[in-house]
Each structure stands twice: as structure tokens, then as C-alpha cells.
N, C-alpha and C positions, 0 to 999 in steps of 0.2 A: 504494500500500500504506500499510497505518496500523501503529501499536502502538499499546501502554497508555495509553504514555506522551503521544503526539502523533496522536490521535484524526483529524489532517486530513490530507486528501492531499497533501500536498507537506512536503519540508523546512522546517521554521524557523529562522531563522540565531543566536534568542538564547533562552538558558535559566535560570533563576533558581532556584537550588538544585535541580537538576535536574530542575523542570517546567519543560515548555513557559509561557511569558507571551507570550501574545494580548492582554491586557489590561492596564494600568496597574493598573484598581480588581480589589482583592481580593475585592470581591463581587461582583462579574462572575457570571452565572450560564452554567453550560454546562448545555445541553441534551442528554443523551445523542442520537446516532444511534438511530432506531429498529431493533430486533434484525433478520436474516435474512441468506440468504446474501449472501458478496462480492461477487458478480456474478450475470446472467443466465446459463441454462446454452447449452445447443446451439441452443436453440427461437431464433429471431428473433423479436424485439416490437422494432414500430416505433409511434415518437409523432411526434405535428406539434406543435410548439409556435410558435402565431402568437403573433407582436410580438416584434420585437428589439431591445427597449429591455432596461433593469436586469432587468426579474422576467422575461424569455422567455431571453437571456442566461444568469442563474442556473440556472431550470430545465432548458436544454438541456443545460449544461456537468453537472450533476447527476445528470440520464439518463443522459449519454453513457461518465461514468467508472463505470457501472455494465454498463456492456454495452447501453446501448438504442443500436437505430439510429432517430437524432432527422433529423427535418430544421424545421431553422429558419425559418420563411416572414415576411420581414418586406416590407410594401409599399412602401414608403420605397428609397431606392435605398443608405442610410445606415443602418448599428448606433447602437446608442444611447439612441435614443427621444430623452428631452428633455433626454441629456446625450452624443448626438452631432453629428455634424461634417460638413461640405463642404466642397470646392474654391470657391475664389473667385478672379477675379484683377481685380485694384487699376486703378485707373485708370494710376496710374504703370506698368503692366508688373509686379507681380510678383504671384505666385502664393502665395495665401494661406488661411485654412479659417475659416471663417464657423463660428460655431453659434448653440444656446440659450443661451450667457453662461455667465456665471460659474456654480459649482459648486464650495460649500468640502463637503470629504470630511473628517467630524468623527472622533474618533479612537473614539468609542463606536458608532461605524457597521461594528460587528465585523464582520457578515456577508458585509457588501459588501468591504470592507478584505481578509477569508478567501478570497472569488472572485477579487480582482488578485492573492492570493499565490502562483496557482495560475499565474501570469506571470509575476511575480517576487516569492519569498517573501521579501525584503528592503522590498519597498514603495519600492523608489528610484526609482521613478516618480512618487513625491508630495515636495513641499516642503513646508514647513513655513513658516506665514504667521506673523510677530512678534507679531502683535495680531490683536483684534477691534473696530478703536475704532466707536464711537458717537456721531454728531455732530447735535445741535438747532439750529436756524437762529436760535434763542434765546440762542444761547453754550454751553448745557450739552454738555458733554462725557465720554464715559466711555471704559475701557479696559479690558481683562478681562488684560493683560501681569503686571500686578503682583497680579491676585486668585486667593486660593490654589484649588486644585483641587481640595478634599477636603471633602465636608461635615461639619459644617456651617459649617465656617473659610469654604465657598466665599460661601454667603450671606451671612455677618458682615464677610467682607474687603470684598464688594461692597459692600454698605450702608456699610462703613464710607470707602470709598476715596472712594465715588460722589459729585461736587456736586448731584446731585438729589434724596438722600436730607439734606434740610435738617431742624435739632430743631420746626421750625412743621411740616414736613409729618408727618413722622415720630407728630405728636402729635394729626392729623386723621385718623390711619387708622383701619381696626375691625379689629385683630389677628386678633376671632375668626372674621369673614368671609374672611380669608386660610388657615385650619388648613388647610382640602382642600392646599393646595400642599406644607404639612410632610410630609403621609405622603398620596402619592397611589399607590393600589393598582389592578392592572393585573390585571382588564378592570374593575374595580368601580366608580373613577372614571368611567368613562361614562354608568354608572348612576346616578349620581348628581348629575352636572353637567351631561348630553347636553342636555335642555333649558332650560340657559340658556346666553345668548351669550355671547362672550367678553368682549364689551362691558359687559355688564350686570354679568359676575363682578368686573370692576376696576373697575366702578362702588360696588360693595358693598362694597368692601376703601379704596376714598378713597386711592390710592397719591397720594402729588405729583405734578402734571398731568407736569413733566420725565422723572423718574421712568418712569412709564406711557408716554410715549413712546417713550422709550428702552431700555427694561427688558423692555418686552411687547409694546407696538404694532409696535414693530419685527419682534419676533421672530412673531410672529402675520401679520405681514404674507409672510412664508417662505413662509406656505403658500397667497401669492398671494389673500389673501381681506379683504375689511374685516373689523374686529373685530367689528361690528354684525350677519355672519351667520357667523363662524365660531363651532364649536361653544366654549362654556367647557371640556370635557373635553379636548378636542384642545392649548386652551392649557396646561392644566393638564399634561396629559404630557410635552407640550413641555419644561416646564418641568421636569419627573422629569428629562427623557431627558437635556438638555442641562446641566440645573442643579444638582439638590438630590438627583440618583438616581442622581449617576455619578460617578467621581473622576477622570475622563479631562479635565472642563474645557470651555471654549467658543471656547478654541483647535482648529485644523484646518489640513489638509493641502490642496496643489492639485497637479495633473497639474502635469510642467514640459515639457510638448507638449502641442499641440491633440488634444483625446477620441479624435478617431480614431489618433492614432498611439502615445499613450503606453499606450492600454487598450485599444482595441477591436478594431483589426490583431491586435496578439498576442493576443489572446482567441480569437478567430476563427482563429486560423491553429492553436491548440493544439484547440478543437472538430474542426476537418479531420482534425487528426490523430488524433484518438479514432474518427473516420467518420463524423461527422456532418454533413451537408450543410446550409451555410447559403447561401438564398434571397431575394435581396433584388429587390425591382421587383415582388413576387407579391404581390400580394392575394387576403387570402380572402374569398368571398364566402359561404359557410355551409358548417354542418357539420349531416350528414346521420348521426343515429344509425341503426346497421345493428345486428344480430341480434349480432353478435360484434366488431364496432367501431365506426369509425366512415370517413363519407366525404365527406372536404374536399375541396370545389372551390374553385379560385381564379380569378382574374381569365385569368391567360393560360391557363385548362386547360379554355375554354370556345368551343366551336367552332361557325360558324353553325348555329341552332336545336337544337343538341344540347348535351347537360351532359355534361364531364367533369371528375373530380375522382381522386382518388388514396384508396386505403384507410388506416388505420392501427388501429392498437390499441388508441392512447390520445390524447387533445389536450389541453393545457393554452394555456386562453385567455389570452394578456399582455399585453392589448391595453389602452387608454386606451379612458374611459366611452363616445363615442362612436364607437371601432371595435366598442364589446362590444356596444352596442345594435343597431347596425346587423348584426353577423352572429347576434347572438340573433334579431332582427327577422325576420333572414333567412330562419334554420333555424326553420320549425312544430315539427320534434319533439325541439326543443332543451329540456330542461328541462320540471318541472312549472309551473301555471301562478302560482304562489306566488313562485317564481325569477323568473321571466323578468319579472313585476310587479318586483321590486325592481331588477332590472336595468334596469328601463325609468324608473327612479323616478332614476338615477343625474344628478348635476348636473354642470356643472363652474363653474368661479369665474370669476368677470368676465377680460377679456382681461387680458393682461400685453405689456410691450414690452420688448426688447434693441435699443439703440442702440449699436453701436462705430463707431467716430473714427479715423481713422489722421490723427494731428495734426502737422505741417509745425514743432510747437513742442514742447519737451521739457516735460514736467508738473515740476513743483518737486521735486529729488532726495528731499525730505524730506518726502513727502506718502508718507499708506499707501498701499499699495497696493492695500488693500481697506478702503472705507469705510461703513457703515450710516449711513444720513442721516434724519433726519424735519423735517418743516417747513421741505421746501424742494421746494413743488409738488407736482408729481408724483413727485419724485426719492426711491426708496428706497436705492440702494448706487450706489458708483463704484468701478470697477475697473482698477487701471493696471497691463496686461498682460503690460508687457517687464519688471515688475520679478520673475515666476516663469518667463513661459513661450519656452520657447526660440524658436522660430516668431517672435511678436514681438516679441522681445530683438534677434533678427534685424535685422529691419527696422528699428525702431528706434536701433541702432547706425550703419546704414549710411546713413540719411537726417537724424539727429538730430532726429528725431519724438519723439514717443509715440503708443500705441496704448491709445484709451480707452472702456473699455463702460458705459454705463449703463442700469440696470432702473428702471422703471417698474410696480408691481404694483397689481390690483384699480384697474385703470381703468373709468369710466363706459364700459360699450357704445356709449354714444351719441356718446361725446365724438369729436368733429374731433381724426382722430388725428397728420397732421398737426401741428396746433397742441399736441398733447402732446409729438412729437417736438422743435419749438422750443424749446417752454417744460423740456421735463428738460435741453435744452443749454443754456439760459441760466443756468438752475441749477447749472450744473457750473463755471460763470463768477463765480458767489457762492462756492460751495463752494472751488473752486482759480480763486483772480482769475488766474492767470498762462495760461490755458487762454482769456479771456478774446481774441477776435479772433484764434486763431490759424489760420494756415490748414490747409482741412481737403483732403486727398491724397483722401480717400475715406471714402464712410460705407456702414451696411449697416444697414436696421431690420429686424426682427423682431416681427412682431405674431401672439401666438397666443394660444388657449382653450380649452386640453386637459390642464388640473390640476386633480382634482378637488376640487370641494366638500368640507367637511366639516361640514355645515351643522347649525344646533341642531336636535338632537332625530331625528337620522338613522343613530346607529352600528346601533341596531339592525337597521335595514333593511337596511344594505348588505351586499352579498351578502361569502362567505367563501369560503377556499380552497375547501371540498369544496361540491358543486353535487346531492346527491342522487344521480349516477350515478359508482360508483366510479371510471371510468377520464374523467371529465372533471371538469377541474379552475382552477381560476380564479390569477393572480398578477399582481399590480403593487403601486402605492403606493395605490390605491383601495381596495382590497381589505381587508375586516375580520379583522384578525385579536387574539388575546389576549395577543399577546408586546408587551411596550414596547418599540418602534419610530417611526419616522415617515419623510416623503420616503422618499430614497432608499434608507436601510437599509429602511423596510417593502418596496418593490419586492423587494430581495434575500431578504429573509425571507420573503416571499412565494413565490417561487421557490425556494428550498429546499422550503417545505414543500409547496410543490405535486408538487416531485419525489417526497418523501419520501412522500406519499398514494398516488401511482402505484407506486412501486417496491413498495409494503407490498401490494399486488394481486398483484403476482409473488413474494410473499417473499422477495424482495432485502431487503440492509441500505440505511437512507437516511443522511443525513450528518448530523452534529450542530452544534448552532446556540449562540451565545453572544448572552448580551442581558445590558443596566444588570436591574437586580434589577426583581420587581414589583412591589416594595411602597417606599418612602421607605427610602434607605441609611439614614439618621442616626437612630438606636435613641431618643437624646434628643431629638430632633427631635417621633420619633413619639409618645413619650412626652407630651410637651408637647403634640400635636395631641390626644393624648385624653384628655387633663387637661381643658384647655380646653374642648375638645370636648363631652366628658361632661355 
């Protein structure tokens, strides 16, 4: 149940002159729910919502507190997508849970942050990291601990804190090829900067080479892609959502348990109890549009020489670029042929690697715990595990180890992966000398290439929540939408709205959504971009 006053399903535990605050920033935008009744009536409507990652997760939980009977179909034997979890066990004997890596949970990732409240509306399932430092194999060093969170104090403290922002560099920029970032407007920035790179855009702007590494290459690199084919627009929001468009900061939260226990059990066990069946090990293999729904077949509902599938009323596809092409592929009378071209047009970004360590030697008390690195190899971040999460605090207490992850992003396809695996652990040997020879109890890599592209000159193409037929609908972090978002909050936003497109077919109410503003917070800021501008 909702009121006036707290528009979301669940309790909030704090209130500030008698609203609800979901949000730090006061310009925080709420998106009303769309209108219609609270619930489904007597009639039964059931959906499949395949992929049980963030945006199939969102959707299903979505549906199901409105009265749909969902069932969840993920092929994987694991929830999550690319921020779930498994069983592992150590060479030493102990039993342990492997994943995709790290996952910092930003505070202006309302969406996502609104779906674990529906867990626990305290959020005491997330820590809170000290810093975000930033480290160059050059010496430059940065820290976002002591930069204020508000703009435009946040940009000015930055530059002013930062050693990379030196008076030589400072005095080789082109201010006015930087204005898009003061006031960037959501979806219009796309339009604007889609075809060109991200590369080519801080090439035009001359930031200090340190700077540009640490400032944006970094953060550009998040989204698993070189600078040189990620879109400019995507950098550019990036930059809204994290930076100049929000007063929440570049500080962030992390599970203090591995994905599966601190989120995805409870998730899943409160879907059950709404009735909605979730499905893991099932694959779907196409979706068969019928006269009055549709009909999903999957992998185990298929029997020698004959096809069986299951009916539904509605499907929301949540699947990553190449689950959606291969069951578009699948289904002929999926979509017009205009769709199913953009779908087939979908990329993803060069491979990425997760390397964890379970180390025989404790890392240095006084190292982050979370580190961004550049120019140092392959090495983008290092992660040292037992300093949040319980599982390896674990372990690490009992052996007097550490337990250590590192990513590697927008690796050459081609490279000898191997030798990239050496080469990010020799690097972690520069990075913390004291990790250097220590012995290793166990390691675990991870090599995958299923984050999508966002490549220059492609928002428009890529497909959107609605698909041309009302009861099928599209959600993940792939997926084009007009709210500023990114990663993981787009998955979440995504799922919401995908719910909310279904639910508005029945005349149900759908839920309401909170996002950083679409336009640049800082009034002077904007002002100043179309001064300039002009």
C-alpha cells in the first residue's frame, strides 16, 4: 500500500520535515506512477519475463505487486545477470561464491536502491566505501573524500583539490569545447554529441593528459569500452549523472555479502511470496506471437520432434544483446522488420576480465579498499574484499590472507588472455609492493563479452522499452531510454518502465521512478554554458 505522502511500496525508516527523502539532492526528480487501478481484478494475466538479471528482477517484482502472475525464466542457474553469484570451493576446503566483481551501488542509483528497499527499507545491506581514490602509475593521485557534493562547489573543489589540474594545463584547455558538460540535457545530449567519440570530445577540450586519465578515461572505461569507440554523449551523461547533475557525489555503497545473499535470496524469496515463480536453468528459445498473447518455448519444454512452450499474456524481454538477438532470431513473427534490424545491429564491447586472489598475505591495513588505476597495463581497479564483505572478512581473519579482485576492461579480443591475466597481477605488485610474491591459496578468472556497446552515432538505433506491440516489451542497461540513467540504475529503470507499459494495457497503476534532473542542476553553470555558448 502507498499514501500521498510515500508514493512507494514499502516503509521508509527517515523523514525530513515530514517528507519522505529518497534522495540527498533536492532536485531529484520524481516521476509520478502512471494513473489506474491498484491492482489487477479477478481476470488472471500472466507474463514471462526472461532474464534474471537487474531489469527482469525489476520488472517481475513490478508485475507481481500489482497482481500479475509472473514467472521469471532465467537460463543461468544464478539471479543476477552481471551482478550475480556462485558457489565455489577453495583449494584449501572452504566454500566460497565467485562472481562478476566488484559493483559500487552509487547513491543517485534511486531506482535500483527503491527495489532493495522493498528487502530492507533501511538499505543495511550496503556499506558505505570512504573514498573513491584514483591512482596514475605517473604519481598523480586523486580523491573524491574531501570534494564537496553539491554543484557547482563539486567541480570547483575537484579542480581545485586535484594534482592534475596544474595553472600550464589549466591554461591549454578550450573552455568552450567543454560547455556540453555544464548543462547537459537528457535525451538532447545525444543528439548532439552521438557522433562523436569520446575520445575525440576530450581531445577538443585539451584537459591535462593526468587529468583525462583520471577524470574520464577512467570513468569511460565503467562502461567496459575504449574511449576511441565509446559514444561522447554517453561520456557526457556520465558525467551529469555522477558529477555536475547530482548532489549525491561519487561516493557509493557495496553489499556487505556476496550478491547472492545480501540481495538476490531475499529478492526472490519476497517474488515467491507475491506468487510469482522464478525459473532458473530454462532457457528460452522464442517467443511465438499468438492472436491474444503470446507462446514461449524454452529449452526444457521441448520434446523429441515436437515444440512445447507455455502461453502468456505478456513478455518482457531482459535479456543481454546476444540473448535478445538470438531469441529475436528465433521468433519470424517477432516484431516489424525495422525492430528486429536494430536488434540485430546491437554490439557488445571488447571482452573484460575479473581476476580474484585469495592471498596467503595480508594487503597493507592502509590501502583502499577500492582502487581506480590507469597506466598500469591492463589494470583498471583493485578490490580488497574482506575490508566490506562479510564472506571474505571471513576467510580472511581465519587464514590471515587477503582476498583480492582485479578488472581488467576493453581488452584486445585477440590478446593471449593468459598473459593479460599475469600481466594485471604483476601490476597489482606495483600498485601494492607488499602483495608482491605472496602466496596464492587460490584464484578464479572470469572472462566475459556481454556489456553492451555504446558506440558513436548508435542511440538512435537502439531499440526502446516499447517494441510496437503493446504487450511486449524490452528492459536492461542496453536499452534506450530518455531518463538520465546509466549501468545499472538504466537496467532498473528499465524494468520499471517496462512494467509500467504492461500494467497501463490493463489499466493498473505503475510505480513511480526518481532520477538526477534532465537538464544540468547548477542554474549558473547553465547560464554560463549559454553565455558562452551563444
Amino acid at each position: 500500500m502507498t499514501d500521498a505522502r510515500n508514493p512507494f511500496p514499502y516503509p521508509l525508516p527517515g523523514r525530513s520535515r515530514g517528507r519522505t527523502r529518497l534522495a540527498r539532492d533536492r532536485y531529484a526528480v520524481h516521476r509520478p506512477a502512471p494513473a489506474g487501478a491498484g491492482r489487477l481484478g479477478d481476470r488472471e494475466v500472466r507474463a514471462a519475463v526472461v532474464g534474471g538479471g537487474i531489469a527482469g528482477l525489476t520488472a517481475a517484482t513490478a508485475l507481481a505487486e500489482r497482481g500479475v502472475a509472473v514467472d521469471l525464466l532465467e537460463r543461468r542457474e544464478v539471479l543476477g545477470g552481471r551482478v550475480g553469484g556462485w558457489p565455489t570451493r577453495l583449494a584449501d576446503g572452504t566454500s566460497v561464491t565467485m562472481s562478476r566483481g566488484f559493483h559500487a551501488f552509487f547513491r543517485q542509483y534511486y531506482n535500483l536502491r527503491n527495489l532493495l528497499r522493498r528487502i530492507d527499507p533501511a538499505l543495511s545491506m550496503l556499506t558505505p566505501l570512504p573514498d573513491y581514490p584514483l591512482w596514475h602509475s605517473g604519481g598523480a593521485r586523486d580523491s573524491f573524500a574531501r570534494v564537496p557534493r553539491t554543484p557547482p562547489w563539486s567541480v570547483l573543489g575537484f579542480t581545485a583539490l586535484s594534482p592534475t589540474f596544474t595553472p600550464s594545463g589549466l591554461a591549454g584547455m578550450n573552455p568552450r569545447a567543454a560547455l556540453p558538460l555544464l548543462d547537459v540535457r537528457v535525451p538532447e545530449v545525444h543528439e548532439r554529441l552521438d557522433g562523436v567519440s569520446a575520445a575525440e570530445f576530450l581531445d577538443s577540450i585539451g584537459f591535462p593528459e593526468p587529468a583525462r586519465h583520471l577524470a574520464f578515461e577512467v570513468f569511460s572505461r565503467s562502461f567496459f569500452a575504449d574511449p576511441r569507440e565509446l559514444s561522447a554523449a554517453e561520456l557526457a551523461l556520465m558525467f551529469h549523472i555522477y558529477f555536475l547533475g547530482s548532489a549525491e557525489g561519487l561516493l557509493f555503497d557495496v553489499p556487505d555479502d556476496p550478491f547472492p545473499t545480501a540481495l538476490w535470496d531475499p529478492l526472490t524469496a519476497r517474488l515467491e511470496r507475491l506468487g510469482a515463480r522464478v525459473r532458473t536453468g530454462t532457457a528460452v528459445e522464442l517467443v511465438r506471437p499468438e492472436r491474444d498473447g503470446f507462446t514461449v518455448v524454452t529449452a526444457d519444454g521441448r520434446g523429441p520432434g515436437a515444440e512445447r512452450g507455455e502461453r502468456y499474456d505478456a513478455v518482457v524481454l531482459a535479456v543481454d544483446g546476444a540473448g535478445l538477438r538470438a531469441v529475436v532470431g528465433n521468433s519470424p513473427g517477432l516484431g516489424g522488420p525495422g525492430w528486429r534490424a536494430s536488434v540485430g545491429r546491437l554490439r557488445e564491447a571488447p571482452p573484460f576480465l575479473v581476476s580474484r586472489y585469495w592471498l596467503g598475505r595480508p594487503v597493507a591495513a592502509d590501502r583502499p579498499g577500492f582502487l581506480g588505476t590507469s597506466g598500469y597495463g591492463p589494470l583498471d581497479n583493485v578490490s580488497v574484499l574482506e575490508r566490506w564483505e562479510g564472506e571474505a572478512a571471513r576467510w580472511a581473519a581465519r587464514t590471515g590472507g587477503s582476498v583480492v579482485e582485479l578488472h581488467a576492461y576493453a581488452v584486445d579480443p585477440g590478446a593471449d588472455r593468459p598473459a593479460v591475466q599475469r600481466a594485471a597481477l604483476a601490476e597489482l605488485a606495483r600498485v601494492y609492493p607488499e602483495t608482491a610474491g605472496a602466496p596464492v591459496v587460490d584464484e578464479r578468472h572470469e572472462w566475459r563479452q556481454d556489456c553492451p556497446l555504446f558506440a558513436t552515432g548508435t542511440w538512435r538505433d537502439r531499440p526502446g522499452v516499447r517494441t510496437g506491440h503493446p504487450r511486449l516489451v524490452l528492459a536492461g542497461d542496453l536499452v534506450r531510454t530518455t531518463l538520465p540513467v546509466a549501468l545499472m540504475e538504466r537496467a532498473a529503470t528499465t524494468g520499471f518502465e517496462a512494467a509500467n507499459a504492461l500494467l497501463a494495457t490493463w489499466g493498473v497503476r505503475g510505480h513511480p521512478l526518481l532520477t538526477v534532473p534532465r537538464r544540468g542542476r547548477s542554474a549558473p553553470l547553465r547560464l554560463l554554458a549559454s553565455a558562452l555558448g551563444g
